[in-house]
N, C-alpha and C positions, 0 to 999 in steps of 0.2 A: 504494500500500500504506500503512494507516496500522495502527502497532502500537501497542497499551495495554498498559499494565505494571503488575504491583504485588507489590511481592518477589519473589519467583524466577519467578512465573507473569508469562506475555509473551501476547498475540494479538495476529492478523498478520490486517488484512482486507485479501484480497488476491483475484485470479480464476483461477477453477480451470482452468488449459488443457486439462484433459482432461473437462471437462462445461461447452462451449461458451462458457468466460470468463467464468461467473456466478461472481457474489461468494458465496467461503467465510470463515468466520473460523477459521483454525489456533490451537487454543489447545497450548502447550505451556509446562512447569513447567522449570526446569533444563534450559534447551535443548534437551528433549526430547519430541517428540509426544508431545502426550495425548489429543486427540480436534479434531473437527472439526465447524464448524456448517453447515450448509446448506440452501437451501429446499426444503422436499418440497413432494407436492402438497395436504397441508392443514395445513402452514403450516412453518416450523424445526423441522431434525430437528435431533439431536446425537448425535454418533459417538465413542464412548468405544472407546479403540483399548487391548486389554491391559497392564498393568503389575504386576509381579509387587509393590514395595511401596506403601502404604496411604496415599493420596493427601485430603490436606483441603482442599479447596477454597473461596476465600473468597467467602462467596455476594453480599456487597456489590457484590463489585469482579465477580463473575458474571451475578448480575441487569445493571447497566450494560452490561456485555458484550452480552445478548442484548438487550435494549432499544438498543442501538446497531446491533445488525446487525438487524433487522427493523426497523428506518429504513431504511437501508443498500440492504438488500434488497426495499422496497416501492419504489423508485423506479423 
């Protein structure tokens, strides 16, 4: 598991035991689930999981994120 961080927002690349140990990225802000990355069949989805308040997300340290896991995940 390797986790990035950058002020409250953390991701976790880690493997999903329940869709055969393929690498997900868990993104979550204040310790709390916020969505999840993983590979569909034509190419990184991203799974935004509801929250009731209004979330800004830093697209710097986001873009890195996905540019790390479709490495990650082309291997």
């Amino acid at each position: 598991m390797l986790r990035k961080k950058m002020n409250n927002w953390t991701a976790d690349i880690t493997n999903d035991p329940y869709d055969d140990y393929n690498l997900i990225v868990e993104i979550m802000c204040n310790e709390e689930d916020i969505a999840v990355i993983k590979k569909g069949n034509e190419g990184l989805e991203i799974k935004w999981y509801p929250n009731e308040e209004e979330l800004t997300i830093p697209l710097k340290w986001l873009s890195g994120l996905l540019n790390e896991a479709e490495k990650r995940m082309q291997e």
